[in-house]
Every structure is written in structure tokens, then in C-alpha cells.
PADO-972482 format. One record per residue (C-alpha): residue number from 1; residue in one letter; chain; x, y, z. Coordinates in steps of 0.5 Angstrom, whole numbers. Example, Ala and Ser with C-alpha at 12.3 -4.5 7.8 and 13.67 -1.06 7.14 Angstrom:
2
PT;gufi;lovo;drentor;east;north;up
PT;1;a;A;25;-9;16
PT;2;s;A;27;-2;14
//
This chain:
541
PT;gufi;lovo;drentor;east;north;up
PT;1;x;A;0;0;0
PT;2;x;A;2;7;-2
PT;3;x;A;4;12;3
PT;4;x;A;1;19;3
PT;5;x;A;7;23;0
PT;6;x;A;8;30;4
PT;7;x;A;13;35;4
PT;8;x;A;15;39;10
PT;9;x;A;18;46;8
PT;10;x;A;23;48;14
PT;11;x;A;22;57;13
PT;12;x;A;29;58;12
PT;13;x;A;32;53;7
PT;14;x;A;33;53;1
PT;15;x;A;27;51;-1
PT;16;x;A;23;59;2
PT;17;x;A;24;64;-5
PT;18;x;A;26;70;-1
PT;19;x;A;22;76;-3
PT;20;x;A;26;82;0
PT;21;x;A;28;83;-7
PT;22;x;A;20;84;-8
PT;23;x;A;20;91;-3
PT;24;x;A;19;98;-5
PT;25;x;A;19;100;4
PT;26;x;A;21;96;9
PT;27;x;A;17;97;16
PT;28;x;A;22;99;21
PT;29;x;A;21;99;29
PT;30;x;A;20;106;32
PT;31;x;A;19;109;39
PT;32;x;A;15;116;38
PT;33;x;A;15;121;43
PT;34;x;A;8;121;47
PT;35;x;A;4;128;46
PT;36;x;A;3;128;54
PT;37;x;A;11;126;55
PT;38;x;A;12;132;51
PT;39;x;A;8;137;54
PT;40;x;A;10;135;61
PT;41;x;A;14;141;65
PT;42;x;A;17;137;68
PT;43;x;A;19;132;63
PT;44;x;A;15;126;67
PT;45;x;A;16;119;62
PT;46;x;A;8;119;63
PT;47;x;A;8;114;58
PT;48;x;A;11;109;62
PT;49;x;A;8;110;69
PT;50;x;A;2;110;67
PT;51;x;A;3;102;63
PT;52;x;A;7;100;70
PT;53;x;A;0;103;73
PT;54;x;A;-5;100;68
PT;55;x;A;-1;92;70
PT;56;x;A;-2;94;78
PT;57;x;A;5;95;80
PT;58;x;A;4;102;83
PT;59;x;A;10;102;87
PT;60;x;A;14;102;80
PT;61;x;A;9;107;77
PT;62;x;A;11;111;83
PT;63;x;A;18;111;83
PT;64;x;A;18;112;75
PT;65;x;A;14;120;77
PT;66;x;A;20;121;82
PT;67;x;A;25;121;78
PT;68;x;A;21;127;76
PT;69;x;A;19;130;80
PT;70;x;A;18;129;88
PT;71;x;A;11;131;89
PT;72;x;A;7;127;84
PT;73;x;A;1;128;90
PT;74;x;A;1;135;89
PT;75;x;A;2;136;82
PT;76;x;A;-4;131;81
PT;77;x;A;-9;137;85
PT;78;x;A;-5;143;82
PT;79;x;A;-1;141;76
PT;80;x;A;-6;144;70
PT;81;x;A;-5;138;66
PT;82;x;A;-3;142;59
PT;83;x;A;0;134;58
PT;84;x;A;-8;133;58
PT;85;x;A;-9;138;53
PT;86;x;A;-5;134;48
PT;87;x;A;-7;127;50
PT;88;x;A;-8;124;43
PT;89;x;A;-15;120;46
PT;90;x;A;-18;127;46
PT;91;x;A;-19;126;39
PT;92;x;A;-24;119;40
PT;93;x;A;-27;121;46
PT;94;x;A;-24;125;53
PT;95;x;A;-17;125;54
PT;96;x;A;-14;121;59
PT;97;x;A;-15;124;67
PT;98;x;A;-7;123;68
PT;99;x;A;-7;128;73
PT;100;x;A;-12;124;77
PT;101;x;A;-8;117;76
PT;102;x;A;-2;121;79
PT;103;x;A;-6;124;84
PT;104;x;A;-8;117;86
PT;105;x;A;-1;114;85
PT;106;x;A;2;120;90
PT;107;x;A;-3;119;96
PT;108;x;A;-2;112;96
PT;109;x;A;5;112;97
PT;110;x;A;4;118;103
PT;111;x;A;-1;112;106
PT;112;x;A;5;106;104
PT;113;x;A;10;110;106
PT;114;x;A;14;110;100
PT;115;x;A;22;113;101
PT;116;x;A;27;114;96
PT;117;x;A;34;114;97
PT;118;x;A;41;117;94
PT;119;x;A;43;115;87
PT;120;x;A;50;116;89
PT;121;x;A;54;116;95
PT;122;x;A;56;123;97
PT;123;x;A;60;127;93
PT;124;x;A;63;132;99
PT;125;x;A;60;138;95
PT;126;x;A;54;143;98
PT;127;x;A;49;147;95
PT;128;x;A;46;153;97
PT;129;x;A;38;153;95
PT;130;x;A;34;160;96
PT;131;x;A;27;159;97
PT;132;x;A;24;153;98
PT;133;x;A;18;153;93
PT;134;x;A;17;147;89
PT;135;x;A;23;149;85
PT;136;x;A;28;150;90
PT;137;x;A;25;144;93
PT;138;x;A;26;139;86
PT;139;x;A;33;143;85
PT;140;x;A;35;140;93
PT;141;x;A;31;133;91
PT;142;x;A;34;131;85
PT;143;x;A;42;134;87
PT;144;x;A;40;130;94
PT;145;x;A;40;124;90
PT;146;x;A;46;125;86
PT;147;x;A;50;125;91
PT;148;x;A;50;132;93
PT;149;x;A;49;136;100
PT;150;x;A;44;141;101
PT;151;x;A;42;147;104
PT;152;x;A;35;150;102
PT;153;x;A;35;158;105
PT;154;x;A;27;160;107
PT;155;x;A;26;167;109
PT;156;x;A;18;165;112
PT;157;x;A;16;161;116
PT;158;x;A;14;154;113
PT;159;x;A;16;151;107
PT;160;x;A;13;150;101
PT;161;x;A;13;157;97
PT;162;x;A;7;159;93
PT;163;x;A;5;152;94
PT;164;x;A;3;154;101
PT;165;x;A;3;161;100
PT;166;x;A;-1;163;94
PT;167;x;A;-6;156;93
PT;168;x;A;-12;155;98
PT;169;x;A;-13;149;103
PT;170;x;A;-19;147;99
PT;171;x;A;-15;146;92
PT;172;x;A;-8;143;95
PT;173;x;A;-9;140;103
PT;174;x;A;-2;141;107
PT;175;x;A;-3;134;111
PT;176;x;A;-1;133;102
PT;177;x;A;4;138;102
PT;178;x;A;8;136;108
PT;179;x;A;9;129;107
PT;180;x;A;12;130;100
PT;181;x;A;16;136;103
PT;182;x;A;18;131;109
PT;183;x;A;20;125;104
PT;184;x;A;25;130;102
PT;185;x;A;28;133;108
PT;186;x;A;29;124;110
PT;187;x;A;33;124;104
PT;188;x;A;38;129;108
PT;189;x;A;36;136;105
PT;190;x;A;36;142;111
PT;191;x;A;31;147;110
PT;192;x;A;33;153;115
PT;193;x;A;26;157;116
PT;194;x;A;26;165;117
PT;195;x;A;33;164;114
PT;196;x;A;32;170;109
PT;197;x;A;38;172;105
PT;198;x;A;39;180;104
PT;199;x;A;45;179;101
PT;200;x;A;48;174;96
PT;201;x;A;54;177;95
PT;202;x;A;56;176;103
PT;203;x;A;53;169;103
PT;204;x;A;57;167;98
PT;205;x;A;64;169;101
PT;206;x;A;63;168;107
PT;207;x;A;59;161;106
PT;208;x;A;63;156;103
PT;209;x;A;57;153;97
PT;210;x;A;60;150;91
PT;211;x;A;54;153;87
PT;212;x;A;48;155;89
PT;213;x;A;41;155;85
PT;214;x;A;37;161;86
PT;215;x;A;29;159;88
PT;216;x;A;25;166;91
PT;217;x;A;18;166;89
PT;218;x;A;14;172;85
PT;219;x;A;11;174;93
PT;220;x;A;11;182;92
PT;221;x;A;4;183;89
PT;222;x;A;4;189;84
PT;223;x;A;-1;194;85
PT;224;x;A;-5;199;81
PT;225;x;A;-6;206;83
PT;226;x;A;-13;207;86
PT;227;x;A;-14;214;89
PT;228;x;A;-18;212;96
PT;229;x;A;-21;215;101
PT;230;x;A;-20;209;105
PT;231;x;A;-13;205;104
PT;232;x;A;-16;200;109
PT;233;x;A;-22;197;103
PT;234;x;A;-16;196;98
PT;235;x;A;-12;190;100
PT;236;x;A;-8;185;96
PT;237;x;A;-8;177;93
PT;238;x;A;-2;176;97
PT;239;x;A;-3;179;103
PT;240;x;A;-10;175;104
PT;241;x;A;-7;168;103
PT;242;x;A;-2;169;107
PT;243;x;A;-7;171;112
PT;244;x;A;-11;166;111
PT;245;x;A;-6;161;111
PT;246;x;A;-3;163;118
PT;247;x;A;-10;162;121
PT;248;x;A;-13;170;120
PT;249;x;A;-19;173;118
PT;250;x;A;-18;178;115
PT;251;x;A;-25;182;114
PT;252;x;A;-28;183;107
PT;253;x;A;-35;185;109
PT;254;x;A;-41;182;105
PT;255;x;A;-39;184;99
PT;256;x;A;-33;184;96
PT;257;x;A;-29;186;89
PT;258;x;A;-24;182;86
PT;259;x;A;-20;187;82
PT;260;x;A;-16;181;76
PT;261;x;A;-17;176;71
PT;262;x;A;-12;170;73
PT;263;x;A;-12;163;77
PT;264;x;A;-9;168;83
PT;265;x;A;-16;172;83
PT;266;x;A;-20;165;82
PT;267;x;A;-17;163;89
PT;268;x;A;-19;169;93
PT;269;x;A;-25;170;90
PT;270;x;A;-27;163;92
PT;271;x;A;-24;165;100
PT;272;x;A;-28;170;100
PT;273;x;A;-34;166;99
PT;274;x;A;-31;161;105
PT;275;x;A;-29;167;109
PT;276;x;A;-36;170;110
PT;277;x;A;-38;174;104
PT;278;x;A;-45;173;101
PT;279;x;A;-42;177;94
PT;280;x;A;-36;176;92
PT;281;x;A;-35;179;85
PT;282;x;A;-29;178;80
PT;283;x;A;-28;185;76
PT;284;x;A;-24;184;70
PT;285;x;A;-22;189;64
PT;286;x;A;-22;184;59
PT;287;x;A;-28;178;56
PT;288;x;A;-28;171;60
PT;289;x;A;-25;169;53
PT;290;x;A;-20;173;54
PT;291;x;A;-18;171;62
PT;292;x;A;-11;168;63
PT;293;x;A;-15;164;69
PT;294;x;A;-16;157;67
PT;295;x;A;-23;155;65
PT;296;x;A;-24;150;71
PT;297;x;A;-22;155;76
PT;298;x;A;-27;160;73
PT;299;x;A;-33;154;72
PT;300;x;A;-31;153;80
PT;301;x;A;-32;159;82
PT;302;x;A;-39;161;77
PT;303;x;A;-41;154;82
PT;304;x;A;-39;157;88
PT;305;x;A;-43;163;86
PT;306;x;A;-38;168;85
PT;307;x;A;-41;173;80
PT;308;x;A;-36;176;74
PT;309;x;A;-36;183;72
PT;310;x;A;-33;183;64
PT;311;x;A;-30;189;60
PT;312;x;A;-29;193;67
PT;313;x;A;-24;197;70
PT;314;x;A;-24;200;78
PT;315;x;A;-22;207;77
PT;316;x;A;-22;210;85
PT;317;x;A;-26;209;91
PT;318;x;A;-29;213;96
PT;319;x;A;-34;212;102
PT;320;x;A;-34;205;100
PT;321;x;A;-37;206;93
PT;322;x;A;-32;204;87
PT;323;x;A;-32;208;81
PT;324;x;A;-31;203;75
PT;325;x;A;-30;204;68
PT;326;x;A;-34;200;62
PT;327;x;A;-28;198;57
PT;328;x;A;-28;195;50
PT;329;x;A;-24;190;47
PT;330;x;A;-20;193;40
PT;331;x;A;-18;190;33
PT;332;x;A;-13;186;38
PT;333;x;A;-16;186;43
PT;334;x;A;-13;189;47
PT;335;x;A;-19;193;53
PT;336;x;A;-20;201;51
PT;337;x;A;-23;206;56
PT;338;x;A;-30;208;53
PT;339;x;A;-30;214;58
PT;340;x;A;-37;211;61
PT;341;x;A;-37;211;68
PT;342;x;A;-42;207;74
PT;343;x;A;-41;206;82
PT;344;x;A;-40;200;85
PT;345;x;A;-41;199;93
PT;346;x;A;-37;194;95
PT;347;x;A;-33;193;103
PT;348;x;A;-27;191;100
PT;349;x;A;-23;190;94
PT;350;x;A;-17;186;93
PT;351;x;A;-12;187;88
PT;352;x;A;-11;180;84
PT;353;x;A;-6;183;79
PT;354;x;A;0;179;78
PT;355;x;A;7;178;82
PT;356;x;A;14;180;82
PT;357;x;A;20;177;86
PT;358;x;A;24;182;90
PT;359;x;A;31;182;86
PT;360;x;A;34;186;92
PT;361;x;A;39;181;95
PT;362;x;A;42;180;89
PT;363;x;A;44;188;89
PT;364;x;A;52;185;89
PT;365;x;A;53;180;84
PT;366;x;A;57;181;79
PT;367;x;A;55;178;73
PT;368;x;A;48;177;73
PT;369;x;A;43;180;68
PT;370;x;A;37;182;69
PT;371;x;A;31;184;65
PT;372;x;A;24;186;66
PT;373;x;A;25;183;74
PT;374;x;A;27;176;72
PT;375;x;A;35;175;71
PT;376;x;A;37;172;65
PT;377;x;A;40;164;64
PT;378;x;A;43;160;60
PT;379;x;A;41;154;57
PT;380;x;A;44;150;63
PT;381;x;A;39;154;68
PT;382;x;A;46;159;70
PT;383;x;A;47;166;71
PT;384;x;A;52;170;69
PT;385;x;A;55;170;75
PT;386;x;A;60;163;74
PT;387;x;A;56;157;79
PT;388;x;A;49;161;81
PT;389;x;A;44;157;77
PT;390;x;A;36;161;77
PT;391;x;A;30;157;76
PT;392;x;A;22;158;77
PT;393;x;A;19;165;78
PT;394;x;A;26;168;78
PT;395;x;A;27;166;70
PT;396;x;A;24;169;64
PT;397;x;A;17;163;64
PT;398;x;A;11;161;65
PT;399;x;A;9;161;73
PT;400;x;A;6;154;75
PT;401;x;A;8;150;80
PT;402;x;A;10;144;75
PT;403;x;A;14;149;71
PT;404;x;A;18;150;76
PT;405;x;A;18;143;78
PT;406;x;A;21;142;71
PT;407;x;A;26;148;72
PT;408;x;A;29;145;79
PT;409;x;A;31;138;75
PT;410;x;A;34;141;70
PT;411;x;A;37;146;74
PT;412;x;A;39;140;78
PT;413;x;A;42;136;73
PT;414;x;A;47;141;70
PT;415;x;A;50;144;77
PT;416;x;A;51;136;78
PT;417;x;A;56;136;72
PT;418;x;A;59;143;74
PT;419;x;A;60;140;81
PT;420;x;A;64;134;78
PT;421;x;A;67;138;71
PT;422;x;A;64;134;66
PT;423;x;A;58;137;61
PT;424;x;A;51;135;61
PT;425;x;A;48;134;55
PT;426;x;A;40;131;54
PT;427;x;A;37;126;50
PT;428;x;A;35;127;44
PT;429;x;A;28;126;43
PT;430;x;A;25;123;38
PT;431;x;A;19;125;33
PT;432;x;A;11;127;37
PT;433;x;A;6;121;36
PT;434;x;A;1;124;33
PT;435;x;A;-6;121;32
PT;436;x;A;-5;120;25
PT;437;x;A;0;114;27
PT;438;x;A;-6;110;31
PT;439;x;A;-10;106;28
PT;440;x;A;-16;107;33
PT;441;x;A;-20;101;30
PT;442;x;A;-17;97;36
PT;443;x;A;-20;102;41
PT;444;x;A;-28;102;44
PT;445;x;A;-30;109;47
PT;446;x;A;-29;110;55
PT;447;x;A;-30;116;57
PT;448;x;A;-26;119;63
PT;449;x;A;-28;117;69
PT;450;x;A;-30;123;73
PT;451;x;A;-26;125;81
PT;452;x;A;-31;127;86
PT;453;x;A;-33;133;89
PT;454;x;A;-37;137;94
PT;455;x;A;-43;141;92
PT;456;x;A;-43;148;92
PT;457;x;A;-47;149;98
PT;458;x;A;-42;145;103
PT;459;x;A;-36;148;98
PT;460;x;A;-36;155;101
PT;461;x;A;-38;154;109
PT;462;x;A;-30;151;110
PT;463;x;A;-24;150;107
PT;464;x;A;-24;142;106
PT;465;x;A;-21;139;100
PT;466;x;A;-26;140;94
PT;467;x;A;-23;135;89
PT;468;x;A;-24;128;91
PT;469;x;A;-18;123;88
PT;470;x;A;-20;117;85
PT;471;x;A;-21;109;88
PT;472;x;A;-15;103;86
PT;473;x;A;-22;101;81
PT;474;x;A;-22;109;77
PT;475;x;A;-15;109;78
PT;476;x;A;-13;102;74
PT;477;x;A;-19;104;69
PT;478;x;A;-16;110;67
PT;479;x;A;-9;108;66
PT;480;x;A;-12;103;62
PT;481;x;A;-15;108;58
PT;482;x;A;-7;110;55
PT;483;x;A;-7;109;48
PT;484;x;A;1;107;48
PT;485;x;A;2;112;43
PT;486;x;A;8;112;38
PT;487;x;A;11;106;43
PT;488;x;A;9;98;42
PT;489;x;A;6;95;47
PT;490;x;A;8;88;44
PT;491;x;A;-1;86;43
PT;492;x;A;2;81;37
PT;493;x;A;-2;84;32
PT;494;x;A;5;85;28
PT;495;x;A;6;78;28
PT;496;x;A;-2;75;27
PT;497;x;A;-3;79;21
PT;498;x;A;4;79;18
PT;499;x;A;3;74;12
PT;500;x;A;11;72;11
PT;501;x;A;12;70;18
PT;502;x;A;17;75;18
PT;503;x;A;15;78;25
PT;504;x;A;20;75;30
PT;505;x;A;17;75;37
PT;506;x;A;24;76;41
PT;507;x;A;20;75;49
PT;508;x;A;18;79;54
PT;509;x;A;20;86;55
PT;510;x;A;25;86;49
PT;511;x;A;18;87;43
PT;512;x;A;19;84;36
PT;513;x;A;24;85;30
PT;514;x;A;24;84;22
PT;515;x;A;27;78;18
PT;516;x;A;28;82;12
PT;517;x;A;29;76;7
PT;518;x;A;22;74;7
PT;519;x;A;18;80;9
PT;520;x;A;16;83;2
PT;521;x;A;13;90;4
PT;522;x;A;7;90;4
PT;523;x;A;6;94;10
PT;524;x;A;0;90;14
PT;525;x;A;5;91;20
PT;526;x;A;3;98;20
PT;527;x;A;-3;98;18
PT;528;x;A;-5;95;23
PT;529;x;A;-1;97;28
PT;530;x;A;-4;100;34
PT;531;x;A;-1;105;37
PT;532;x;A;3;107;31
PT;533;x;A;10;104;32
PT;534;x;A;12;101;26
PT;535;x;A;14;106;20
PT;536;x;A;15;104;13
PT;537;x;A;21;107;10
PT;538;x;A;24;108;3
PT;539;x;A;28;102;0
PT;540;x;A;34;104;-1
PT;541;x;A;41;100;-5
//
């Protein structure tokens, strides 16, 4: 009896015709730069942490932010989550809230107790670190951890900065603030408070500090010239907020005017409310369109019953009455004065203009430049003056606290090799992962989950924590809503869908290569890629 004839083909052999010889493209591996990566100031891998998020090792997760930034449960409540705003899920349903995964990630590690501990022993070398907002305290983190001492000068009372000083218990709660600041002070920082510096010059010569990072936050109000009867109805933003923050009461009356258009009038506003004002009335000489402040915060406080006077501006006061212009925006939109005046009656009037940094200690330093009350650095955060660093509100940038987070790192990294003479030099980036890489098919709608918050009646009687943060539940469902843009996950669709077989699995962890003899260019491979990370590249001889 005949046997059945078969053959076996041994992929490989002689006996497998080649078709790399067919292609026009070659698909070529890549890893893109996500859009919330590049958009973080702080230059998070967000990415990452949150896949190591999304796998349930939280710890991990959490030790991937802190390579960042130090206080991932402080930056989860205040942080305005620009990363968000080019989040690539945007486009099919609602941004990732990576905000309050990180937020998440934060409070857990404060609960679980979660330290660090230097990178590298010491280096025998000390920082001078002025101020102890959230730059000066990044800049201490991350030289700590390199190996280096620090020592943080504070003129007030409490650490923290703007943080403590300039955003209200209800957005940022201090029992957070502290445990994040107390995890750096465990690495071995020394922060001395009420140590303020009058003048660098003599700090530096008569203390020996191999470099110093210049930290001081924007804490002088700006004012306007408003002629007054009674001096005591104006007061600033500032000087509320401090108050406030130091367990005052200051004394609005009943109704209070809010002269300004930023986060900072929004955060006075809302006080006034907590503090007793039955009115509190934002007045502002632009549109909402046009309001620096942040839509949620301005939709926050219209919840909390804060009323907004648009296209106005406050001329003078006089027995309790405010004189107050009507203006009109030009062909620029910049406000004009129409010459149309009506009286507004008011208690008080808190000024919420903006902030400058007082300069003055820096009177004696040669070298330094100083331009419209910032001082100039270079693309290594130093001065002109040889081995003082300036970061945070003190450089030409924009003023949050996650940019001077960023500002601290950078700053630190750069000092670190001026410590050891050698040259710091960051990594390149790669491309953006735009939306137009993914292939969405792959994804179902899942909009983001919503945090928790206090009605609006309960809001205004105190100064509890408004937001809520997110359950290990919420928390795991938004990681898992990440879209792994630009960067493969290893999902096997390359190799499911590859017709020559030409995929090769390489293991866990290390992803997959192409074996270029067989695969023949037709480009399923990135087609079908998820998130974009297989490009087809010209042929090339």
C-alpha cells in the first residue's frame, strides 16, 4: 500500500523563495515621543507609569514619576495637566485624566509610606538652594539624590512656597504638602526657615557652597494706582492668602470685589466665599475668552456663586463706592477705555494683578543679568555669574508650579556636572506620535472617569478639599485608557497579521524584529499597528 506523499518546508531552506527582493518599503520599528510626554514640564515619562500603572504595580509606577518630580500627589491636585490637552484619546472620546492617576499614585505612596534613597554616594559637595517653593525644593530632591548636600534657605515660616502661600487648602490640603516635602527633607535636605537672604554677595563669601540654585518665589503683589479715601477696603492677593493660610480672618464685609483675571483672582474669590462674603465679584477689564485663569477654575468658582463683571476696570474708591469704567476690546483685543463710568458698592477690594520677585538680595552679584524683573540663564539654567543656577519664577517662563518643578530638575542635572566638570547633554527626542499613526479601530469608547467633588453648598462653608481623588478601581480603569502612542506594547498584531511570517517574537519585554529576507513590504504590519509604532521607510540599495 502506497503511503501519503507530503512535504515538510523548513522556513529558511533553500527550498522558501526570498521576497525581500520584491520590496519597494521595509516596515522599520520605531518608538515616537507620546504627546503627554512631551508636554509635561516636568518632563515625566508618562507613558510608562502609567502602563506600569495599568499592570497593577503601583509602587513602580510611583517610583517612575519620582525620577521626575517629587511630589506626584501635589502636582495630581494642581498641576493644569497641559499633557492632557494634547492627549491623543481626546480625538476619539475624552482625554486620559492623567492628572488623577497621579494623583492617585501620590496619595498611595504617602499612605504606604514610600521613600527614596540617593542614586549615588556622596560627593562631598554643597548647594545653596534659595527658597523652598517647588523649584527650589525639585532642584534639592534631585541633587540629594545624585549624591550631593543641600542646604535650602527659606525667609518664611513654612516651607513650600506659592504652594502653601498662594493656593488655598480647598485645591491643595497641607497634611499632602507636607508628607511630600518630609520625603525630601528624609533624603537628608536641610531646609532652615526664616533664614532669609538680604544679600547673596556676602552669603557666598562668607559661606562656602560649591553652586547655588536661586529659587525665590514671585511673592510681591503688583499693584495699581487707585485713588482712595480709605487705603483699608484695598488689600492684595497675597496678603489674603497669607493671612488665611496663617489662621487670620481677615475682614472682607459682605461684599467683596475681586479686581483681576488670573487662577490667583479665582483662588481669592473662592476664600472670600469660604470666609463669609455673601458676594464675591470677579471684575476684569477683558472677556472670559480672554481670562488668563483656567476655564475649570473660572466654571468652579461660577459654581460656588462667584458673579464676573466683564470688560470693566476699577478707577478709584471713595466711601465704600467704586468708580468703575466700562472698556471695549480693539481690533487686537487689547481693553480700551469708552469713557462710561457707573458706581459699584463694595466692602472691600482685593487686588489680584499679578506678582513680581523681589530682586534685591541679588543687588551685589556681578555678572548677573536682569531683564523686566527676571534674571537671564542660559540653556544650563546658570546665570552669568559662574556657578549660580536660577529657576522657577525667577527666569523668563511661565509661572506654575509644575514649570518650576521641571525648572528644579533641569537645573539640578546641570549643576550636578558642574560639581564633577563634565557636560550634561540631554537626550534627543524622538518624532510626536500624532493621531494620525494609530489605528483606532482597535479601541472602543470609554470616556474618562469623573473625580468626586463637594457640592457647591457644602464648598463655600469651609475649606475642605473640593476634588476628590480616585479608587484603585477608577485609577486601573484610567491607566488602561492610554493608547500607548508611538511606543509598542507587544499586542502580536504585527505577528498575527504578518503573511510571510517575517515577525519575530524576540520575549517579553524586548518586543519583536523583522526578518527582512521573507518580508516583502506590503506594510499590514503597520497598517494594523495599534499605536503607530512600525513606519514604512523607502527601499534604499
Amino acid at each position: 500500500m502506497n503511503k501519503p506523499f507530503a512535504i515538510t518546508l523548513d522556513v529558511g531552506t533553500s527550498l522558501v523563495n526570498k521576497t525581500g527582493s520584491w520590496r519597494t518599503e521595509r516596515p522599520v520599528y520605531v518608538d515616537r515621543l507620546p504627546p503627554c510626554n512631551n508636554a509635561c514640564p516636568a518632563g515625566e515619562n508618562i507613558q510608562q507609569w502609567l502602563y506600569l500603572a495599568e499592570e497593577g504595580n503601583y509602587e513602580q509606577a510611583w517610583r517612575e514619576i519620582v525620577k521626575h518630580n517629587p511630589m506626584p500627589a501635589c502636582m495630581g491636585r494642581v498641576c493644569y495637566h497641559p499633557c492632557e490637552d494634547f492627549c491623543n484619546r481626546a480625538r476619539l472620546d475624552t482625554a486620559v485624566s492623567i492628572h488623577s492617576v497621579e494623583r492617585f499614585l501620590g496619595d498611595l505612596a504617602i499612605r504606604n509610606n514610600w521613600r527614596v534613597k540617593p542614586d549615588a554616594p556622596s560627593t562631598g559637595r554643597h548647594v545653596l538652594v534659595v527658597g523652598a517653593g517647588p523649584s527650589g525644593l525639585s532642584a534639592a530632591y534631585h541633587l540629594a539624590r545624585m549624591g550631593h548636600r543641600v542646604t535650602i534657605y527659606e525667609a518664611g515660616p513654612w516651607a513650600g512656597g506659592m504652594m502653601r502661600f498662594g493656593i488655598p487648602k480647598y485645591r491643595l490640603p497641607r497634611d499632602v504638602l507636607d508628607a511630600e516635602i518630609r520625603r525630601i527633607t528624609d533624603l537628608g535636605v536641610t531646609i532652615k526657615l526664616n533664614h532669609k537672604v538680604a544679600d547673596l554677595d556676602q552669603t557666598m563669601r562668607s559661606e562656602k557652597f560649591d553652586a547655588v540654585f536661586l529659587a525665590v518665589g514671585a511673592h510681591l503683589a503688583k499693584r495699581a494706582y487707585i485713588p482712595a479715601g480709605d487705603a483699608g477696603k484695598i488689600l492684595d492677593a497675597l496678603q489674603l492668602l497669607r493671612g488665611v493660610e496663617a489662621g487670620d480672618q481677615p475682614l472682607l464685609g459682605r461684599r467683596v470685589l475681586i479686581y483681576g483675571g488670573g487662577n490667583t483672582a479665582m483662588d481669592v474669590a473662592r476664600s472670600a466665599k469660604r470666609l463669609g462674603a455673601s458676594e464675591a465679584i470677579v471684575v476684569y477689564r477683558r472677556t472670559r475668552e480672554k481670562m488668563p485663569a483656567h476655564d475649570f477654575e473660572v466654571r468652579e468658582a461660577e459654581e460656588e456663586g462667584v458673579m464676573f463683571k466683564w470688560l470693566s476696570t476699577i478707577k478709584a474708591e471713595s466711601e465704600g463706592k467704586f468708580t468703575v469704567e466700562k472698556m471695549k476690546l480693539d481690533d487686537k483685543g487689547k481693553p480700551q477705555p469708552t469713557g462710561e463710568f457707573e458706581t459699584m458698592e463694595a466692602d472691600s477690594c482685593v487686588l489680584a494683578l499679578g506678582q513680581d520677585v523681589d530682586l534685591s538680595f541679588l543687588s551685589r552679584v556681578t555678572g548677573l543679568t536682569i531683564t523686566d524683573g527676571v534674571v537671564e540663564v542660559g540653556p544650563d539654567m546658570m546665570t552669568g555669574r559662574r556657578g549660580v543656577f536660577a529657576g522657577g519664577d525667577m527666569v523668563p517662563a511661565e509661572r506654575t508650579v509644575t514649570v518650576a518643578i521641571g525648572h528644579g530638575k533641569k537645573a539640578a542635572r546641570y549643576i550636578d556636572a558642574f560639581l564633577r566638570d563634565t557636560t550634561y547633554t540631554p537626550a534627543s527626542k524622538h518624532e510626536v506620535a500624532k493621531f494620525e499613526n494609530l489605528n483606532t479601530w482597535y479601541y472602543t469608547d470609554a470616556p474618562a472617569t469623573v473625580q468626586p467633588a463637594l457640592d457647591a453648598a457644602r464648598r463655600i462653608s469651609n475649606f475642605e478639599e473640593v476634588v476628590g481623588g480616585l479608587d484603585e478601581s477608577n485609577a486601573l480603569f484610567e491607566a488602561r485608557r492610554c493608547l500607548s502612542c508611538g511606543n509598542c506594547f507587544e499586542c502580536d498584531n504585527c505577528f498575527g497579521v504578518c503573511p510571510d511570517n517575517a515577525v519575530i517574537k524576540l520575549g517579553p519585554g524586548k518586543r519583536f524584529e523583522f526578518n527582512y529576507d521573507y518580508c516583502k513590504g506590503c506594510g499590514m504590519c503597520s497598517t494594523e499597528c495599534p499605536c503607530g509604532a512600525i513606519r514604512m521607510e523607502p527601499e534604499t540599495i
